[in-house]
C-alpha positions in Angstrom: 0.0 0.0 0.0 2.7 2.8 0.8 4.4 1.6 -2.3 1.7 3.2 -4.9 1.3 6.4 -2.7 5.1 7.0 -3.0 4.2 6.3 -6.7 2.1 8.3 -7.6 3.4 11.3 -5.3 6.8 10.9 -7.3 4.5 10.4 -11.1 2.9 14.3 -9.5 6.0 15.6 -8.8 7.5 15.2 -12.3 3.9 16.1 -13.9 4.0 19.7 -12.2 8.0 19.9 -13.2 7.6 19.4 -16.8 4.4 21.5 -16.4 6.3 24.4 -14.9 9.4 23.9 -17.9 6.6 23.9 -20.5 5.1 27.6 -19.0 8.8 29.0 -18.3 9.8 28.4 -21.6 6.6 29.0 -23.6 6.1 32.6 -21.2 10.1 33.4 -22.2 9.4 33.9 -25.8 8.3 37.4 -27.1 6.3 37.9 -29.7 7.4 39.9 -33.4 5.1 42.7 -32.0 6.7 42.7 -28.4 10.1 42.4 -30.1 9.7 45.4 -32.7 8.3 47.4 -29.7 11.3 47.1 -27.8 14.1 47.3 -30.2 11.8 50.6 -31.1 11.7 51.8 -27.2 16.2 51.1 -27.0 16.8 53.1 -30.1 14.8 56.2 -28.9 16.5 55.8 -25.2 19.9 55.7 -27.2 19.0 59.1 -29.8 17.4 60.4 -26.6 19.7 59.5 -23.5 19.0 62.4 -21.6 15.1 62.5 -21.9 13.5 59.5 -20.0 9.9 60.2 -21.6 11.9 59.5 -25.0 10.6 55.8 -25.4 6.9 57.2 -24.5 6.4 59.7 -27.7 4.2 58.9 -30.6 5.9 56.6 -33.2 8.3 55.1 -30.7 6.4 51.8 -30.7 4.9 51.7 -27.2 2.2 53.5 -25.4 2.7 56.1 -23.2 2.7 54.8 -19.6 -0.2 56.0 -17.0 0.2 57.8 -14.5 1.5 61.7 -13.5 3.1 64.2 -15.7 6.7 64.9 -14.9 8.4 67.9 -14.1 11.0 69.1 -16.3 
């Protein structure tokens, strides 16, 4: 009897492991759109080093992030 308990606690633990490989690696890929956006949001940050709302302006690729206006 303790032998299939230990069984089929060990056959769970390896199901949730190669369950939580699948999601890590399927979640670590981004997608053309996500990549073109941030390749988009580093070029303006490098033109624009010394402006950190750079990335954030219209035809950078991204949307401008919520929240309050900065001071300049």
């Amino acid at each position: 009897m303790n032998l299939s308990w230990e069984l089929l606690i060990g056959v769970g633990v390896v199901l949730l492991l190669a369950a939580l490989i699948y999601a890590t690696l399927r979640a670590s890929r981004a997608t053309p759109r996500e990549e073109a956006a941030s390749e988009a949001a580093t070029k303006a940050q490098y033109d624009h080093p010394d402006d950190p709302d750079a990335a954030e302006r219209p035809g950078s690729g991204l949307p401008p992030t919520p929240g309050p206006p900065r001071e300049p």
